[in-house]
Backbone bond lengths (Angstrom), bond angles and torsions (degrees), N, CA, C in turn:
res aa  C-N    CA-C-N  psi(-1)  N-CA   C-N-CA  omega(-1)  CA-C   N-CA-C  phi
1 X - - - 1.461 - - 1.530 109.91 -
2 X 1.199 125.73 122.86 1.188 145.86 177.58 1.617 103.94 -53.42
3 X 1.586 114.18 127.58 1.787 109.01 176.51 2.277 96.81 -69.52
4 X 1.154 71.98 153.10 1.539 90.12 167.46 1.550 117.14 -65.78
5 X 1.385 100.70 125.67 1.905 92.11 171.32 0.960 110.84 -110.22
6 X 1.420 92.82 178.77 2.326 107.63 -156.21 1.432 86.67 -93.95
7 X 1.186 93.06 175.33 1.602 125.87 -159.78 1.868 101.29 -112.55
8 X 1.561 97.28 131.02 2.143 89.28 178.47 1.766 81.83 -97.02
9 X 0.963 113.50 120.26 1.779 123.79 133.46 1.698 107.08 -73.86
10 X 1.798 86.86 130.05 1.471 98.49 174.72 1.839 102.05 -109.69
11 X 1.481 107.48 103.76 1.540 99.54 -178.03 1.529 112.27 -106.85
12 X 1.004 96.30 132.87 1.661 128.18 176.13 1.316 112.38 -64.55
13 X 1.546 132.50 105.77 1.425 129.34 -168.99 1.222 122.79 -121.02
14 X 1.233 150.14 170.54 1.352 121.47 -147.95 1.459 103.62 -106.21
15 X 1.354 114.23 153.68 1.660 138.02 -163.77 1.663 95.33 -73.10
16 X 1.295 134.04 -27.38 1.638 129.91 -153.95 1.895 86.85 -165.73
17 X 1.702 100.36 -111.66 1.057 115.04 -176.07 1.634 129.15 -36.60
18 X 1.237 115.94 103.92 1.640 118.91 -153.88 1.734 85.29 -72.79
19 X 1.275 142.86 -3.86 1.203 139.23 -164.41 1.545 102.87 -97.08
20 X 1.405 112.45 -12.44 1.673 103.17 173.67 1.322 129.30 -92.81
21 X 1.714 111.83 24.17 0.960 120.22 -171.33 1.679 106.49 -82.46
22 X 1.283 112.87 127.57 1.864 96.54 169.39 1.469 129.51 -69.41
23 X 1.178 116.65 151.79 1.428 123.01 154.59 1.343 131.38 -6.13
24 X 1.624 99.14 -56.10 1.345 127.13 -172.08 1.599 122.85 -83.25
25 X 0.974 103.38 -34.11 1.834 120.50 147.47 1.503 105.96 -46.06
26 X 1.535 104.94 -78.04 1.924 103.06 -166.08 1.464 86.08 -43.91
27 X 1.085 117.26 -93.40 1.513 113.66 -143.18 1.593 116.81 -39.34
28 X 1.161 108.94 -37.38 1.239 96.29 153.74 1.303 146.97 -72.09
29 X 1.600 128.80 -35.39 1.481 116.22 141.10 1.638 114.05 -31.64
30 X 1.252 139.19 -18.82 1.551 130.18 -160.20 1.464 96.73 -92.08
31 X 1.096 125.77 -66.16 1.307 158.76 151.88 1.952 114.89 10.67
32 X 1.589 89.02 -56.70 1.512 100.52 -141.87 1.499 97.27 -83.74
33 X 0.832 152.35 162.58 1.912 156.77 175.03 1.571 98.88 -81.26
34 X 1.206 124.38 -26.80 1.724 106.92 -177.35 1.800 92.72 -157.91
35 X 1.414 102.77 137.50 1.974 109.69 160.88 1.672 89.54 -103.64
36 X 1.171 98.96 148.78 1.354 132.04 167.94 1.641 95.18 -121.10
37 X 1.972 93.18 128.75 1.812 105.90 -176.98 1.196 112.98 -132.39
38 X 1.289 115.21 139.27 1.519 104.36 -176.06 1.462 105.45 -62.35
39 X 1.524 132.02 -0.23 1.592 132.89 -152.41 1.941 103.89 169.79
40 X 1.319 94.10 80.65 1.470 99.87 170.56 1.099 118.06 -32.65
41 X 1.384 131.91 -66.74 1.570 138.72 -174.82 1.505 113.28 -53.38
42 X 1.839 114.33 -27.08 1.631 92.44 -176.19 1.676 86.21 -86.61
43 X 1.088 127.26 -41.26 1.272 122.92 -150.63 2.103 107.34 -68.41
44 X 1.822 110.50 -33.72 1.361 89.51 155.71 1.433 145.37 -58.78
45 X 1.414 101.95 -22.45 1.573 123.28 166.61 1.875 97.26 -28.62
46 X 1.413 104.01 -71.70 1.419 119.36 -151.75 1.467 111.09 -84.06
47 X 1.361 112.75 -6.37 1.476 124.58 168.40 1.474 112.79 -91.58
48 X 0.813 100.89 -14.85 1.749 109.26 -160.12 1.374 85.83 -85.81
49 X 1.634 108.74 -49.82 1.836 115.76 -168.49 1.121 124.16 -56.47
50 X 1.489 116.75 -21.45 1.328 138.57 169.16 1.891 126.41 -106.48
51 X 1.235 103.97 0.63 1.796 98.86 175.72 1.273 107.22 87.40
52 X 1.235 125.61 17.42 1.382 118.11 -170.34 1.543 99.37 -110.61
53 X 1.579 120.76 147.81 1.699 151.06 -146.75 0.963 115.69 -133.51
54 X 1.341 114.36 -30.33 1.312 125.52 -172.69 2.335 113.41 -46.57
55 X 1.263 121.29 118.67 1.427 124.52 173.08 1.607 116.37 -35.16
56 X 1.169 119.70 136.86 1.465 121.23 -171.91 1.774 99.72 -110.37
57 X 0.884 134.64 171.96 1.677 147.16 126.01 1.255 119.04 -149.01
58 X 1.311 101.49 131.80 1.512 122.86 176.59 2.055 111.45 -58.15
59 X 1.541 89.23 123.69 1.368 111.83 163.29 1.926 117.09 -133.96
60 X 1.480 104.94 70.29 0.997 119.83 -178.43 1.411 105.40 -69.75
61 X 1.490 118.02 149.58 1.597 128.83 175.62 1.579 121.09 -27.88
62 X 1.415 104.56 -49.26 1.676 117.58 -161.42 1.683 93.75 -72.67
63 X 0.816 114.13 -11.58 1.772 95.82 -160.76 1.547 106.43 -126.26
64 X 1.509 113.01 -3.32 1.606 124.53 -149.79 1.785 104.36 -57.83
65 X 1.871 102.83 -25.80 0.975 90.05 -179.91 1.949 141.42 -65.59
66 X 1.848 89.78 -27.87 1.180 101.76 148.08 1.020 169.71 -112.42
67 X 0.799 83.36 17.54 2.424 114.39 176.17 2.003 94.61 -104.74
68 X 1.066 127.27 -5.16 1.451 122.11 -170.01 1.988 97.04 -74.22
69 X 1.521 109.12 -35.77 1.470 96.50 -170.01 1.543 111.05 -83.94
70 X 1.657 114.12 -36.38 1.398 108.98 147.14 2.098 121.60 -14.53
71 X 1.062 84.10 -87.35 1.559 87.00 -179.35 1.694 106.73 -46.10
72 X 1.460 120.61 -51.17 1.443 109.45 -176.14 1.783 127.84 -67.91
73 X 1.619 109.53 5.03 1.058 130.68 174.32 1.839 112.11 -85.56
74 X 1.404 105.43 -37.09 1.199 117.37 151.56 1.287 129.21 -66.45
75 X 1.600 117.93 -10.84 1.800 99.05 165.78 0.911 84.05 -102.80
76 X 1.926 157.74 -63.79 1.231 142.21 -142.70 1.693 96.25 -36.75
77 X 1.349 106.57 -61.58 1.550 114.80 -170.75 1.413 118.26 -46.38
78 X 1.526 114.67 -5.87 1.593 123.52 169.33 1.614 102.02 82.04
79 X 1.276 121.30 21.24 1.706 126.70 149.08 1.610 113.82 -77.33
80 X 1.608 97.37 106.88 1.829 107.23 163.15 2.133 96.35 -46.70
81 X 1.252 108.12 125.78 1.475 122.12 142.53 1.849 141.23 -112.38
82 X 0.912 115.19 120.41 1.306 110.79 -169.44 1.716 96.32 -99.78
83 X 1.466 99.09 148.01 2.039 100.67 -179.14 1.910 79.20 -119.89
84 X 1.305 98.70 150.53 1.086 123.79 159.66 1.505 120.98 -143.24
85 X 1.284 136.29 137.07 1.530 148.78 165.63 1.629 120.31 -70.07
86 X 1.094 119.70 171.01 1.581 123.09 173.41 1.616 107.17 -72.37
87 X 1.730 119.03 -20.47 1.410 95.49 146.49 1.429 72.63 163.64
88 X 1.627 107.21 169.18 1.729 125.74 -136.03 1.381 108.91 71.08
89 X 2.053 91.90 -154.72 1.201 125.54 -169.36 1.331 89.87 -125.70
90 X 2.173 86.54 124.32 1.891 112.24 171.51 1.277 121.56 -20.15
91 X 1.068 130.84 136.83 1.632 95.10 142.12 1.870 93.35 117.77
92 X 1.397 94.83 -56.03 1.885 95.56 -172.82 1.294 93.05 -100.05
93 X 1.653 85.77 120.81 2.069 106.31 172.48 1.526 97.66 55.21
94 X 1.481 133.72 8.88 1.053 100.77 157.49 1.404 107.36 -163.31
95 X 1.513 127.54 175.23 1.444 128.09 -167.48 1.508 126.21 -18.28
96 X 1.013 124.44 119.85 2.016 121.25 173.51 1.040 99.94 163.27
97 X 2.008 136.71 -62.89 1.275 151.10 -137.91 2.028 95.66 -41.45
98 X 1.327 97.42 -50.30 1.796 99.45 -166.37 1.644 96.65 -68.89
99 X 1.032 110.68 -74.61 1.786 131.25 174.72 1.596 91.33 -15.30
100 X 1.283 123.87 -65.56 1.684 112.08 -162.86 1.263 99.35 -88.48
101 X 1.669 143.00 -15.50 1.373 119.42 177.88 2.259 105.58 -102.13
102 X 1.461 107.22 3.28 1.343 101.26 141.79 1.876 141.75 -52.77
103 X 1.765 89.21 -55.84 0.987 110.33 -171.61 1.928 114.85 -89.40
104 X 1.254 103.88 -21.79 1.566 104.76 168.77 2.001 104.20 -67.32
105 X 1.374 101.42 -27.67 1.714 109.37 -159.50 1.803 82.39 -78.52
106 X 1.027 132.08 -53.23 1.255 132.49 -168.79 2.198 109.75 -80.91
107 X 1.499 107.26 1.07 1.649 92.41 170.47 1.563 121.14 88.50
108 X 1.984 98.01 -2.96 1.585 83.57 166.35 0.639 147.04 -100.44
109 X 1.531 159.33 153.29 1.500 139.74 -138.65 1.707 115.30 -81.50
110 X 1.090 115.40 135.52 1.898 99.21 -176.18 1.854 101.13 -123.62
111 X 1.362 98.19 134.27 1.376 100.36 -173.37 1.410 114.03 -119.99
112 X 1.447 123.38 111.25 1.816 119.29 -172.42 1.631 93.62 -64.96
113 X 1.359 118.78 140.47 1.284 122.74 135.39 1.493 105.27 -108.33
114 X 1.887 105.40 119.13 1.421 106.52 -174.53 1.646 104.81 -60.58
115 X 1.740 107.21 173.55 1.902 119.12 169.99 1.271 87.00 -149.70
116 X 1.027 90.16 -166.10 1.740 112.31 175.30 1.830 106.44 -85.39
117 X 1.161 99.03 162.83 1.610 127.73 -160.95 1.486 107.62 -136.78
118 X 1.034 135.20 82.48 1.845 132.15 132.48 1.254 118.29 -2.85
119 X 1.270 118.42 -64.20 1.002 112.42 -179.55 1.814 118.24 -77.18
120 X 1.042 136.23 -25.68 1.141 135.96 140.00 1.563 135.80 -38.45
121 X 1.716 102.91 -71.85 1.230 97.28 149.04 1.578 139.60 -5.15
122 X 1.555 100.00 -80.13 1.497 124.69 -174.82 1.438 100.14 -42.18
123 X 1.356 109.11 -53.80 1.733 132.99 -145.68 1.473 94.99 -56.24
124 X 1.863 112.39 -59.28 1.476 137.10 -172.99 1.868 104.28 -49.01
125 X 1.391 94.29 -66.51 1.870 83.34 -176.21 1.878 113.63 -94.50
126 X 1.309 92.37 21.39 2.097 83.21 169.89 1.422 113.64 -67.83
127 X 1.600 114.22 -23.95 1.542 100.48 -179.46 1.750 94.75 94.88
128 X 1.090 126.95 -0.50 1.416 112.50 -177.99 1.643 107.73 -116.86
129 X 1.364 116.65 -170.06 1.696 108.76 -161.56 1.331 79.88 -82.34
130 X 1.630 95.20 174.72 1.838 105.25 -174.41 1.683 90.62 -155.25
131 X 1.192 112.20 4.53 2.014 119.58 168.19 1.737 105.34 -51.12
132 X 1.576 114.62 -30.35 1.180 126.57 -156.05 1.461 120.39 -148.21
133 X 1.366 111.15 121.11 1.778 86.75 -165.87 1.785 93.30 -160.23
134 X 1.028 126.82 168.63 1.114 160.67 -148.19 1.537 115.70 -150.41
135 X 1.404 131.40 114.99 1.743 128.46 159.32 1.703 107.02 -102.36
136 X 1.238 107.68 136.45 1.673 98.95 -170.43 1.870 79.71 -127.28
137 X 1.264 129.46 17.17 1.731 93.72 -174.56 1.234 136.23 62.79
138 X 0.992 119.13 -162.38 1.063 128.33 160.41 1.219 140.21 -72.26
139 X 1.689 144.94 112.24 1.332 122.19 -164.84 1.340 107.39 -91.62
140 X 1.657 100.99 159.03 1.322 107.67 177.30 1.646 131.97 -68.75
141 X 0.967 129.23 153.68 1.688 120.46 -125.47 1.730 90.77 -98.14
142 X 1.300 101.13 -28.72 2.303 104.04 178.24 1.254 111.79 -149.19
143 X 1.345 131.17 163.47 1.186 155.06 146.76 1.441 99.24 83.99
144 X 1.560 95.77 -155.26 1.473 117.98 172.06 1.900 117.53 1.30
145 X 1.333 74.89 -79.25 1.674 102.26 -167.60 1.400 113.27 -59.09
146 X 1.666 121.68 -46.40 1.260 133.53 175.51 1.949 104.81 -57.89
147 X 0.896 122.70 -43.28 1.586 145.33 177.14 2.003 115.85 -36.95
148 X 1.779 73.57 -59.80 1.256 96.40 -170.32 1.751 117.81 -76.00
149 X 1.328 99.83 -36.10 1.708 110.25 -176.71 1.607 96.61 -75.17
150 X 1.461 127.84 -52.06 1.737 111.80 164.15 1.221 128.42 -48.71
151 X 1.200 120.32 -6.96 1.322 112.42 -165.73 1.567 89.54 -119.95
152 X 1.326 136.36 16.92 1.392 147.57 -177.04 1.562 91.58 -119.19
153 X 0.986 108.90 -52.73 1.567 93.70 170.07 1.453 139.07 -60.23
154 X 1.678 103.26 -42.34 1.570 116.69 151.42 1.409 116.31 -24.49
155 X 1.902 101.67 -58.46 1.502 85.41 -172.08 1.649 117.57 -83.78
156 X 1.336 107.03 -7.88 1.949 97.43 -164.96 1.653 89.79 -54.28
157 X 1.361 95.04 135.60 1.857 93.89 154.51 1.234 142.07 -76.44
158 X 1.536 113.82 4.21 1.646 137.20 -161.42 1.630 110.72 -104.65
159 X 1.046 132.23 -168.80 1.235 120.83 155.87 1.299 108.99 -89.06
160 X 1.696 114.84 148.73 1.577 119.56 162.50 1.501 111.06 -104.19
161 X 1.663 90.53 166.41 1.497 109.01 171.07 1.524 119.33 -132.37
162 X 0.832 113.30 144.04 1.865 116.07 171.03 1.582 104.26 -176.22
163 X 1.427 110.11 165.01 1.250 145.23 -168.55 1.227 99.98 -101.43
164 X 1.797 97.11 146.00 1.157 100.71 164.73 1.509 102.70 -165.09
165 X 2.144 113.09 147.33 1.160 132.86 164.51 1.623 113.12 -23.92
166 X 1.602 123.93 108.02 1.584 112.37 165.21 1.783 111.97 -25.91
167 X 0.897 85.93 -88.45 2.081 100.82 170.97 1.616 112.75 -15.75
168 X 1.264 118.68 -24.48 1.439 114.34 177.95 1.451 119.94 -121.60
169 X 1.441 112.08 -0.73 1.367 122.42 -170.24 1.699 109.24 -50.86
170 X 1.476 118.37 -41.19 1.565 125.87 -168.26 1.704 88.28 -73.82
171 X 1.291 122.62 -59.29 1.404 131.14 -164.26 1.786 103.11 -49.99
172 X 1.371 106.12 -50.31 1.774 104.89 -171.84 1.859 97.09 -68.18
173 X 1.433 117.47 -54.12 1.046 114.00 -164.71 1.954 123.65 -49.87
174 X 1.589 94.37 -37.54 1.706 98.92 159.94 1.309 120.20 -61.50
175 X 1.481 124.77 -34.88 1.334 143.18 -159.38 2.043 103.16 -68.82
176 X 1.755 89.86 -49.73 1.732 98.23 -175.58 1.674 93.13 -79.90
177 X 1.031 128.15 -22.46 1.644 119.02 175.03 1.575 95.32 -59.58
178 X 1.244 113.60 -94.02 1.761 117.96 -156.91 1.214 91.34 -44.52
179 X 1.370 147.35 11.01 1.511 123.89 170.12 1.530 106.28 -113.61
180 X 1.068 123.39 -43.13 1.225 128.68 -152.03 1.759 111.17 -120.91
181 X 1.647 112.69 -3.65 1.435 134.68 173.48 1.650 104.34 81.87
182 X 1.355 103.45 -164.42 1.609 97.83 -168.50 1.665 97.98 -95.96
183 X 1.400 100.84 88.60 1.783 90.10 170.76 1.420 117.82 -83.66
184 X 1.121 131.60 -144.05 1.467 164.72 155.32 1.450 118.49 -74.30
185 X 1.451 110.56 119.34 1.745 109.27 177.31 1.109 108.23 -132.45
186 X 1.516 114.98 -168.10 1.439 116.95 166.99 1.770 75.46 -159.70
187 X 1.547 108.70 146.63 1.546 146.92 158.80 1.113 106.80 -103.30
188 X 1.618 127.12 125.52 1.564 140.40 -160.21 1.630 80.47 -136.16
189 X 1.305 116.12 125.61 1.960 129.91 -169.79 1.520 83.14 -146.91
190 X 1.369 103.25 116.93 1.700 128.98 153.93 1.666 106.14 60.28
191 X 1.080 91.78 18.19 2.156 90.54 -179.76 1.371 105.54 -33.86
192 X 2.060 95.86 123.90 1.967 113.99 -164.81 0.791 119.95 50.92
193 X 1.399 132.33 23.51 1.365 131.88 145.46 1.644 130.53 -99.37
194 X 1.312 153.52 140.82 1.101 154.48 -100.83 1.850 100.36 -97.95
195 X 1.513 109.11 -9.74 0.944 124.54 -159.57 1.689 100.72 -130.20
196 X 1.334 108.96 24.48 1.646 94.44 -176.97 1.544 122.85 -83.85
197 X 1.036 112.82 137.26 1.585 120.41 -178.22 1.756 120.37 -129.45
198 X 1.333 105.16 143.48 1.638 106.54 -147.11 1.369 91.93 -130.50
199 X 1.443 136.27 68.82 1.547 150.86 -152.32 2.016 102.09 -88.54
200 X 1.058 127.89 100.55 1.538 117.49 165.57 1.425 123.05 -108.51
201 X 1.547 106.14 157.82 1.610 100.34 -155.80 1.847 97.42 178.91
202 X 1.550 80.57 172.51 1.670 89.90 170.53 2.107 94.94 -83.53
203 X 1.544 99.98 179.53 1.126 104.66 147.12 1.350 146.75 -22.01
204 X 1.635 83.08 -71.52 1.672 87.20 169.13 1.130 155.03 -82.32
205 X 1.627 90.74 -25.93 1.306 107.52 160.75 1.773 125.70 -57.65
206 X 1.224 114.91 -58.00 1.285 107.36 144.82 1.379 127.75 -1.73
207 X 1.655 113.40 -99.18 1.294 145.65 -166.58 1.902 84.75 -52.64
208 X 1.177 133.16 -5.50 1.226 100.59 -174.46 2.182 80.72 -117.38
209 X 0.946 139.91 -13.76 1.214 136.37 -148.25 1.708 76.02 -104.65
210 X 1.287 140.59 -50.05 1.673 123.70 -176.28 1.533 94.25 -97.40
211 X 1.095 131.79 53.89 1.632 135.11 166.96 1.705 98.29 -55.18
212 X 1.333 106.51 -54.88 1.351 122.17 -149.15 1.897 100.60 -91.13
213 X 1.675 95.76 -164.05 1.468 105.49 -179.16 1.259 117.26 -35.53
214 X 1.368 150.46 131.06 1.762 136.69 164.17 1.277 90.92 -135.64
215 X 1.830 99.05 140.92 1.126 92.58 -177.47 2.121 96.07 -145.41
216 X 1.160 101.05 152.81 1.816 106.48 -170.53 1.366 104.93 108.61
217 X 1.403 100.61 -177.11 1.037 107.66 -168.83 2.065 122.11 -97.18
218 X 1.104 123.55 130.42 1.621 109.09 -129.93 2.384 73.04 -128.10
219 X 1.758 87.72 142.79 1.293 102.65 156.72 1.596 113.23 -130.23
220 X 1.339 111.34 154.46 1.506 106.80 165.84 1.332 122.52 -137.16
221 X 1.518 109.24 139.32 1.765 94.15 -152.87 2.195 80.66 -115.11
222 X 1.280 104.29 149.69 1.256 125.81 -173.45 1.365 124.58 -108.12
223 X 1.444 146.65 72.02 1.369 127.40 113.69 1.636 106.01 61.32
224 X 1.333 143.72 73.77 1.151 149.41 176.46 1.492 110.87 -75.94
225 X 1.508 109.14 135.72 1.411 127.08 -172.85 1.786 118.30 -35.96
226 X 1.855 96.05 -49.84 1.544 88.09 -176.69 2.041 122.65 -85.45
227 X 1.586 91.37 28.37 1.350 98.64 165.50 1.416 112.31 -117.17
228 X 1.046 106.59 -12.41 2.173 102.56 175.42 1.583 99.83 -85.37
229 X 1.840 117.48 -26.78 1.162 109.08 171.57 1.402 132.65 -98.58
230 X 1.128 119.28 3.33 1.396 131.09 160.24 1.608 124.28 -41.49
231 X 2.125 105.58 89.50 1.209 105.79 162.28 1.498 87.26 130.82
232 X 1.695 114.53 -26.78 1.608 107.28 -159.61 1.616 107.16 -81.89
233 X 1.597 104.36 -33.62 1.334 121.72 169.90 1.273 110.90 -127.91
234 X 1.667 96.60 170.98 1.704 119.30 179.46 2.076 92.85 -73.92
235 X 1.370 104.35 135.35 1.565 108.47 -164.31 1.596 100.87 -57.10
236 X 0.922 139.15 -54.14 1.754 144.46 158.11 1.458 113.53 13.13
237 X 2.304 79.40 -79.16 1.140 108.74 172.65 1.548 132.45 -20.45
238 X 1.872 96.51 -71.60 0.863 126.12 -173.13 1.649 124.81 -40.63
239 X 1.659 91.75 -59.60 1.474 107.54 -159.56 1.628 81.84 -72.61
240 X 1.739 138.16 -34.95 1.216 111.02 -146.87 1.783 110.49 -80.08
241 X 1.573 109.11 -13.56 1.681 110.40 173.32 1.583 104.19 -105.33
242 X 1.051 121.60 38.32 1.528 126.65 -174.74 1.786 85.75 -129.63
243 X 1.577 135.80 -30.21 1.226 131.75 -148.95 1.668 93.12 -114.61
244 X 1.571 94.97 -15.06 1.796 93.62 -165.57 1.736 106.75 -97.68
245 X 1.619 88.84 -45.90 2.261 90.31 168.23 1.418 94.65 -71.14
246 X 1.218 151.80 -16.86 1.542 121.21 175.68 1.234 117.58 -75.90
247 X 1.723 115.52 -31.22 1.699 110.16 162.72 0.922 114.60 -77.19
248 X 1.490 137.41 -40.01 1.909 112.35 166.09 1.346 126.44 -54.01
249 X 1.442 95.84 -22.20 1.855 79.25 -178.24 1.058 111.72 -91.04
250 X 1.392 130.86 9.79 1.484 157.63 142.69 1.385 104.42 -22.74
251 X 1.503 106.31 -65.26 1.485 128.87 -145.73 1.573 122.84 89.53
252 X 1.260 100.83 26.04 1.546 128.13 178.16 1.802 102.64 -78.80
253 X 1.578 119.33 106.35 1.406 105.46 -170.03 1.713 93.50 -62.13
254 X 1.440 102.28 169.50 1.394 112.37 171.35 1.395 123.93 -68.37
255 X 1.035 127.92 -11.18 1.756 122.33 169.70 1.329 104.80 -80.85
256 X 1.174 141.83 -5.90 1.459 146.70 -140.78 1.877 86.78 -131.45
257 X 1.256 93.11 -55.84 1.734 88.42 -178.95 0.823 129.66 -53.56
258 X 1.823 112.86 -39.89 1.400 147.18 -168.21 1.824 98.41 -63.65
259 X 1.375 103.63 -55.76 1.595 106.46 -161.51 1.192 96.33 -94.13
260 X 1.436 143.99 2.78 1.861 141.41 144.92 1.825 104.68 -67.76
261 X 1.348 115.33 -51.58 1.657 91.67 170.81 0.666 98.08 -83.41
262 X 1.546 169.37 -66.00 1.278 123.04 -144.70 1.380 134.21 -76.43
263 X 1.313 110.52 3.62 1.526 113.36 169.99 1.478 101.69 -88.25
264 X 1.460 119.20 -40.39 1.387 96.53 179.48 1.433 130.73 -70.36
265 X 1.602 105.33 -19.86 1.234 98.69 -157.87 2.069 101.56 -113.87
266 X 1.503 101.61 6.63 1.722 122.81 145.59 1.692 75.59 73.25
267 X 1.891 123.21 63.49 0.972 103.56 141.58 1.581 135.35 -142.01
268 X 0.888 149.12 -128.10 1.717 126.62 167.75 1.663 99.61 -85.64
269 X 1.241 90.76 120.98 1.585 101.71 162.27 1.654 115.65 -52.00
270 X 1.398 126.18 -43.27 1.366 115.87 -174.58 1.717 120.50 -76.74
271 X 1.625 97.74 -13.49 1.492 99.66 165.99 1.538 122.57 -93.94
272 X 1.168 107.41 -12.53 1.367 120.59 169.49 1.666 115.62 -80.16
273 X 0.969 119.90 -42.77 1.742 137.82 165.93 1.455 106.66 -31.16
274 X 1.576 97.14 -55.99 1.520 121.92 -154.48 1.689 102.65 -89.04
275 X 1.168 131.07 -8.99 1.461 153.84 137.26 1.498 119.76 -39.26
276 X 1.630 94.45 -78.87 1.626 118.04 178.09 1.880 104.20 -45.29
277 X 1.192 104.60 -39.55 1.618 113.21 -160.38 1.833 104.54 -81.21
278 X 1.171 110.72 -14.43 1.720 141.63 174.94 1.456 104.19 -74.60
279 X 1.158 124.73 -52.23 1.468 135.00 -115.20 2.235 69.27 -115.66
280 X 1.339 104.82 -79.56 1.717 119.76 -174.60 1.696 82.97 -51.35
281 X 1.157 154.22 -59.48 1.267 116.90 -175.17 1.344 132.12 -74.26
282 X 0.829 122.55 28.14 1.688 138.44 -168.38 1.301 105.09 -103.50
283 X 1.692 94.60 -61.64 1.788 118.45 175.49 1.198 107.67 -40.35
284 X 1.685 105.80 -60.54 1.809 109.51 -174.45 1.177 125.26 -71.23
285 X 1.740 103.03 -10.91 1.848 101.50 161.26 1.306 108.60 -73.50
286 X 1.353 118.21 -34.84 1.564 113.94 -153.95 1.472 96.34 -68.13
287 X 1.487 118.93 -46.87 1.440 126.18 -150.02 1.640 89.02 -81.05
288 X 1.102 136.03 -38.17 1.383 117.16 163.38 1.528 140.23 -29.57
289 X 1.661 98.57 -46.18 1.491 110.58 -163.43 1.075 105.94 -85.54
């Protein structure tokens, strides 16, 4: 007979206010034979605040890949573990993703204890729809890759969300302008913390209101495509040259773009082609003049 294995609790810890932690969290930090933290030192902070003893080890981001079986050697052995982050829920934008698809691959049981969410948060008081939404993280900081995830956002039709470095907040916020025009935002600064600030605006306005020093930890929730176009086109329409300039400005050649919407959006590739080929000559007029 096989020994029994422990259980990962994934607990949700609070973003700012150490007081939004639930009930159901402590007792479970008390509970468990080992926390796994992305950062021992913040995470004794919040143990300490509550009486809790329980042994920590660090499973910070950079290394998760190899300290993750460590810890899963500890549930085979039938030790309950709980992971906790420097604050949220594991896993999003930050330490867990490997840790829970180790231990799902190996059969051990994983249990969310919800916390609070930033990115939620933000989402609730931006003032924008929340029927539909998108988390993109963090974007990538240059080139290629950074290019491509804005211009993925361009097309979602919902509202988005992602994080971003104080230090780059003015820099991204111009960045989603020249791509995506001057929509509608919201800036989420230190959410439950003593200093939180909940800034809404176009683009630019923004990008010119955090010009300067910013400092904490900053979300920005985004203004989704099929609300800047609401009324200008037939919705079809809309999304299908909203889905097709976001892969050219990719650098997605146009046969490639052409046959990415039309699989997503289930329609004839040769009328869609003949779109894409509309759309890239427009560009190359514009950039001419």
């Amino acid at each position: 007979m096989k020994p029994k294995r422990g259980t990962l609790y994934l607990v949700g810890t609070p973003i700012g206010n150490l007081d939004d932690i639930s009930s159901r969290a402590i007792e479970t930090l008390r509970q468990v034979r080992l926390v796994a933290c992305e950062d021992t030192r913040r995470t004794r902070i919040l143990l300490d605040r509550f009486g809790i003893e329980t042994p920590t080890t660090a499973l910070p981001a950079f290394d998760e890949e190899r300290r993750a079986p460590r810890i899963l050697e500890r549930l085979r052995a039938g030790d309950d573990v709980a992971l906790v982050t420097d604050a949220g829920m594991p896993g999003i934008s930050d330490p867990g993703e490997a840790l829970v698809r180790l231990a799902v691959e190996e059969g051990v049981q994983v249990v969310p204890i919800p916390g609070p969410s930033a990115a939620l948060a933000a989402l609730a008081a931006s003032g924008l729809p929340t029927s539909r939404f998108a988390f993109f993280g963090f974007l990538p900081r240059k080139g290629k890759a950074r290019r491509e995830t804005i211009a993925q956002i361009a097309a979602f039709p919902g509202t988005c969300i992602l994080y971003e470095s104080p230090r780059r907040l003015a820099e991204t916020l111009r960045d989603l302008q020249e791509t995506l025009g001057d929509r509608r935002a919201c800036v989420a600064r230190e959410l439950t913390k003593m200093h939180e600030e909940i800034v809404r605006g176009r683009f630019s306005e923004l990008a010119s209101r955090f010009s300067g020093e910013v400092l904490g930890e900053v979300t920005i929730v985004v203004e989704g495509g099929s609300a800047v176009q609401s009324g200008s086109k037939p919705e079809g329409e809309a999304d299908l040259d909203t889905l097709l300039r976001s892969r050219l400005a990719a650098g997605i050649s146009v046969k490639d773009a052409a046959r990415e919407v039309a699989e997503a959006l289930g329609l004839p590739r040769k009328d869609v082609y003949r779109r894409a080929l509309d759309l890239a000559g427009d560009a190359c007029r514009t950039c001419g003049e």
